[in-house]
LOZAVO-226923 format. One record per atom (N, C-alpha, C): atom name; residue in one letter; x, y, z; residue number from 1. Coordinates in steps of 0.2 Angstrom, whole numbers, plus 2048, in hexadecimal, padded with zeros to 3 digits. Example, Ala and Ser with C-alpha at 12.3 -4.5 7.8 and 13.67 -1.06 7.14 Angstrom:
+-------+-------+-----+-----+-----+------+
: kolvo : kekol :   X :   Y :   Z : vonu :
+-------+-------+-----+-----+-----+------+
:     N :     a : 842 : 7E4 : 827 :    1 :
:    CA :     a : 83E : 7EA : 827 :    1 :
:     C :     a : 842 : 7F0 : 827 :    1 :
:     N :     s : 840 : 7F5 : 823 :    2 :
:    CA :     s : 844 : 7FB : 824 :    2 :
:     C :     s : 840 : 800 : 827 :    2 :
+-------+-------+-----+-----+-----+------+
END
This chain:
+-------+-------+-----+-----+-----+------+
: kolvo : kekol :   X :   Y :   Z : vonu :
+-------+-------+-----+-----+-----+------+
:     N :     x : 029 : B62 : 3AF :    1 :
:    CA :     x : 02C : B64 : 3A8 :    1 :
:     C :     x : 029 : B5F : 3A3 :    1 :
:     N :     x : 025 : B62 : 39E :    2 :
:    CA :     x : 024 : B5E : 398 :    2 :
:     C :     x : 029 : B5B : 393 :    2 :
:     N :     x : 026 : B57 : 392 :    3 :
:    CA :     x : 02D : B54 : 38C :    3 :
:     C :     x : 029 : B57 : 385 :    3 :
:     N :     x : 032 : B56 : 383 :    4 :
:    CA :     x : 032 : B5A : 37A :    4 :
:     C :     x : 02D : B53 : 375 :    4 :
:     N :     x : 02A : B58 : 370 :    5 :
:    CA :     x : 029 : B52 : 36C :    5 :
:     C :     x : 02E : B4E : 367 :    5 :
:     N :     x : 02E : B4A : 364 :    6 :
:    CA :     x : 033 : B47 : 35F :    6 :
:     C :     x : 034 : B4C : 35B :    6 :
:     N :     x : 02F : B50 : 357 :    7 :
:    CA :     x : 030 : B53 : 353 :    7 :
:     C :     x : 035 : B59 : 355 :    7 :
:     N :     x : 032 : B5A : 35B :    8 :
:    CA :     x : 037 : B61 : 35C :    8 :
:     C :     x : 03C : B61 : 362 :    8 :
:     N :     x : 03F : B5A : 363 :    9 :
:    CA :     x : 043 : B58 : 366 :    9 :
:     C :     x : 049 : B5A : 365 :    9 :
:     N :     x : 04E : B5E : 367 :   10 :
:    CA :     x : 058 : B5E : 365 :   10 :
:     C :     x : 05B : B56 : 365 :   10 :
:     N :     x : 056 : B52 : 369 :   11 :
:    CA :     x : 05B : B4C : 36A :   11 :
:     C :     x : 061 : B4D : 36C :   11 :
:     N :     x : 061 : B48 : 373 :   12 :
:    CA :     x : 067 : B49 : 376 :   12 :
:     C :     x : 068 : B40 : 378 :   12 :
:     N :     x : 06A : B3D : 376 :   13 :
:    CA :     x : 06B : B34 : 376 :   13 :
:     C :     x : 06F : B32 : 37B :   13 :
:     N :     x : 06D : B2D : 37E :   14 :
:    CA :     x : 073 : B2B : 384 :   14 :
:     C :     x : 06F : B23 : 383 :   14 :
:     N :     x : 074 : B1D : 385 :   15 :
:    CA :     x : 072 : B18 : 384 :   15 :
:     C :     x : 06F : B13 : 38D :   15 :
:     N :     x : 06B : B0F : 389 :   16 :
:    CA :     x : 068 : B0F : 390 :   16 :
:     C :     x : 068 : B05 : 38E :   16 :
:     N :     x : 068 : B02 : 396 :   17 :
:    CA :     x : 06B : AFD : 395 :   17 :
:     C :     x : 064 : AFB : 399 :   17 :
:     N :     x : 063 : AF1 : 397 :   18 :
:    CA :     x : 05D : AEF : 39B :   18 :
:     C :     x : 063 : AEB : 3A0 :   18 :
:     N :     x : 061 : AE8 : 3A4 :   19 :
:    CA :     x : 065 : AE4 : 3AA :   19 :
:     C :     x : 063 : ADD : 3AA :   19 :
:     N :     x : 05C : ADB : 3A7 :   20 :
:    CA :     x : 05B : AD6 : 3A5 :   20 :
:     C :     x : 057 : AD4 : 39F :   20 :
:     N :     x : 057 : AD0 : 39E :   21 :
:    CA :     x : 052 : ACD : 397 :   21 :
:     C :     x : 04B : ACE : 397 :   21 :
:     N :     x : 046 : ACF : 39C :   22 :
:    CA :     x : 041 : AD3 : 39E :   22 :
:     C :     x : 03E : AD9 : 39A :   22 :
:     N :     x : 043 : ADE : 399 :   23 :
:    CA :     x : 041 : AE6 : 397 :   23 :
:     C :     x : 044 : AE4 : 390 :   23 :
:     N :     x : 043 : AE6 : 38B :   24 :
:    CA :     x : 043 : AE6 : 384 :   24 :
:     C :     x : 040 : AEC : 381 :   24 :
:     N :     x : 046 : AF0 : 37D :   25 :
:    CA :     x : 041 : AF7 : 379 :   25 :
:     C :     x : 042 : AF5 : 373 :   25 :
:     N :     x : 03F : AF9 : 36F :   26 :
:    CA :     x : 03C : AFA : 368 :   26 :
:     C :     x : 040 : B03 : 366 :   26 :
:     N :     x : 042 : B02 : 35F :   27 :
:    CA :     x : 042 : B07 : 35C :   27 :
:     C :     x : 03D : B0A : 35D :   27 :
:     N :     x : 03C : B11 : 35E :   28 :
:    CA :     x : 035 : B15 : 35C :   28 :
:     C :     x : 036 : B17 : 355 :   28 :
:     N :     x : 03D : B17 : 351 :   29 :
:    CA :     x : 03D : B1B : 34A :   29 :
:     C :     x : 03B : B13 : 346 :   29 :
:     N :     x : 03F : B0E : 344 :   30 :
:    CA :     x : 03E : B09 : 33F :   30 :
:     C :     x : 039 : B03 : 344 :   30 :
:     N :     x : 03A : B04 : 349 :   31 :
:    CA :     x : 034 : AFD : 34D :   31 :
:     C :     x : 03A : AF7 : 34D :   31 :
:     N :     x : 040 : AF9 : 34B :   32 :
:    CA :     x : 044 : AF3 : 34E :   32 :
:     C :     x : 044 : AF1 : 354 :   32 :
:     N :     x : 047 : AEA : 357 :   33 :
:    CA :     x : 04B : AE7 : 35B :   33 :
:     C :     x : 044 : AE0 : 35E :   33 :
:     N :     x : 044 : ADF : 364 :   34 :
:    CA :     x : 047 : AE2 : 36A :   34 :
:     C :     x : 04D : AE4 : 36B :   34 :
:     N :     x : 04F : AE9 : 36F :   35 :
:    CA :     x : 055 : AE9 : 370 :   35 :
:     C :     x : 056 : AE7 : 378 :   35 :
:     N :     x : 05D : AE5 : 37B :   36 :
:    CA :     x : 05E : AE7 : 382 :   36 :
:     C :     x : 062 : AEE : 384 :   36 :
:     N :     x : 062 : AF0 : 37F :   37 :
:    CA :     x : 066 : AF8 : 37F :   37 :
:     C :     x : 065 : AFB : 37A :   37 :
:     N :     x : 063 : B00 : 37C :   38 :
:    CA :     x : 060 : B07 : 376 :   38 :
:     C :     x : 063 : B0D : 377 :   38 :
:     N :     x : 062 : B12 : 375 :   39 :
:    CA :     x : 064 : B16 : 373 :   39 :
:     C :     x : 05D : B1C : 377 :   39 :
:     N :     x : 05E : B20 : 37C :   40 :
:    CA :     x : 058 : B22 : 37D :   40 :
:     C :     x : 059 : B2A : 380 :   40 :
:     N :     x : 055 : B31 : 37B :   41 :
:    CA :     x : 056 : B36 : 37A :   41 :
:     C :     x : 055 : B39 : 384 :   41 :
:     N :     x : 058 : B3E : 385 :   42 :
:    CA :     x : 058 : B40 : 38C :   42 :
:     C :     x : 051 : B44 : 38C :   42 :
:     N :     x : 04E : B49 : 384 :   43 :
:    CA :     x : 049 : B4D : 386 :   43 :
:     C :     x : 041 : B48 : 383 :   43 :
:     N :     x : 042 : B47 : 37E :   44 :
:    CA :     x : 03C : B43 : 37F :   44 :
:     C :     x : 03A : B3C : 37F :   44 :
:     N :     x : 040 : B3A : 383 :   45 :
:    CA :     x : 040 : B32 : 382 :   45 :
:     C :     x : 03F : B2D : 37D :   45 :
:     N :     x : 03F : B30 : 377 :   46 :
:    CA :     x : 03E : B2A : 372 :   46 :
:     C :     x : 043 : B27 : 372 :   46 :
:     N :     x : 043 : B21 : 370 :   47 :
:    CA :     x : 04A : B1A : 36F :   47 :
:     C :     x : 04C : B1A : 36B :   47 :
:     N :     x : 04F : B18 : 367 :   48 :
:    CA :     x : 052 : B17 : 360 :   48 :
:     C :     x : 057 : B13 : 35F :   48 :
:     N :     x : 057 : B0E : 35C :   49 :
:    CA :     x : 05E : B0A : 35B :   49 :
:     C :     x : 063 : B0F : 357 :   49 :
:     N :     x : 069 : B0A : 356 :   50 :
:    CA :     x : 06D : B0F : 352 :   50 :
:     C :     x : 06F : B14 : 34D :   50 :
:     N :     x : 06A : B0F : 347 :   51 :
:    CA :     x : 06B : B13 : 341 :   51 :
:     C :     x : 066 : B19 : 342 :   51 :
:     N :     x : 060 : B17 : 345 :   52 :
:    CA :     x : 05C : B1D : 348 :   52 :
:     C :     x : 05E : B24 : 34A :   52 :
:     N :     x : 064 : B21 : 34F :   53 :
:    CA :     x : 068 : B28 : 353 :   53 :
:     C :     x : 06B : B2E : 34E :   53 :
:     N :     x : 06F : B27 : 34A :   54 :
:    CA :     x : 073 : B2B : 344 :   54 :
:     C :     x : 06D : B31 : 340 :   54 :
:     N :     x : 068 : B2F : 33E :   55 :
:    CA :     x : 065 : B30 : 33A :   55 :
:     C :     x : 062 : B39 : 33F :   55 :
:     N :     x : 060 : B36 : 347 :   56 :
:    CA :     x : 05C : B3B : 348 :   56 :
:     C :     x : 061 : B41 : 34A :   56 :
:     N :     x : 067 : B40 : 34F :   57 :
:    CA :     x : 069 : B45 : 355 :   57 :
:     C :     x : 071 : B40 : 356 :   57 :
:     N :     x : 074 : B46 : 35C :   58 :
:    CA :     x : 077 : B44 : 361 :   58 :
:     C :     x : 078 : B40 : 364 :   58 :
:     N :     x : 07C : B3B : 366 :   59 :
:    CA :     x : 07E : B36 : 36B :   59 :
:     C :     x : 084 : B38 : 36E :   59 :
:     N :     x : 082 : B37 : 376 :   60 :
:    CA :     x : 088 : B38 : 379 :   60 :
:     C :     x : 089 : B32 : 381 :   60 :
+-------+-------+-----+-----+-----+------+
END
């Protein structure tokens, strides 16, 4: 199954959690963080901190 692109993604946002200080994401929309928890789309896997979410789609 190919993934959607950004641009033509629904976004579907679930939050995704690191277990330790090792894995660190980055926004794909403003380039913030690291974060240890992000925000990350089910279909094209882009991250996005929060204001991002609001701006792009759905969180659930």
């Amino acid at each position: 199954m190919a993934l959607a692109t950004r641009k033509t993604c629904a976004h579907w946002f679930l939050i995704i959690k690191s277990d330790n200080t090792l894995i660190q994401w980055m926004c794909n929309g403003c380039y913030a963080g690291p974060f240890w928890c992000i925000w990350e789309c089910q279909w094209c896997k882009s991250h996005a901190c929060r204001t991002c979410v609001d701006m792009w789609g759905r969180r659930y």
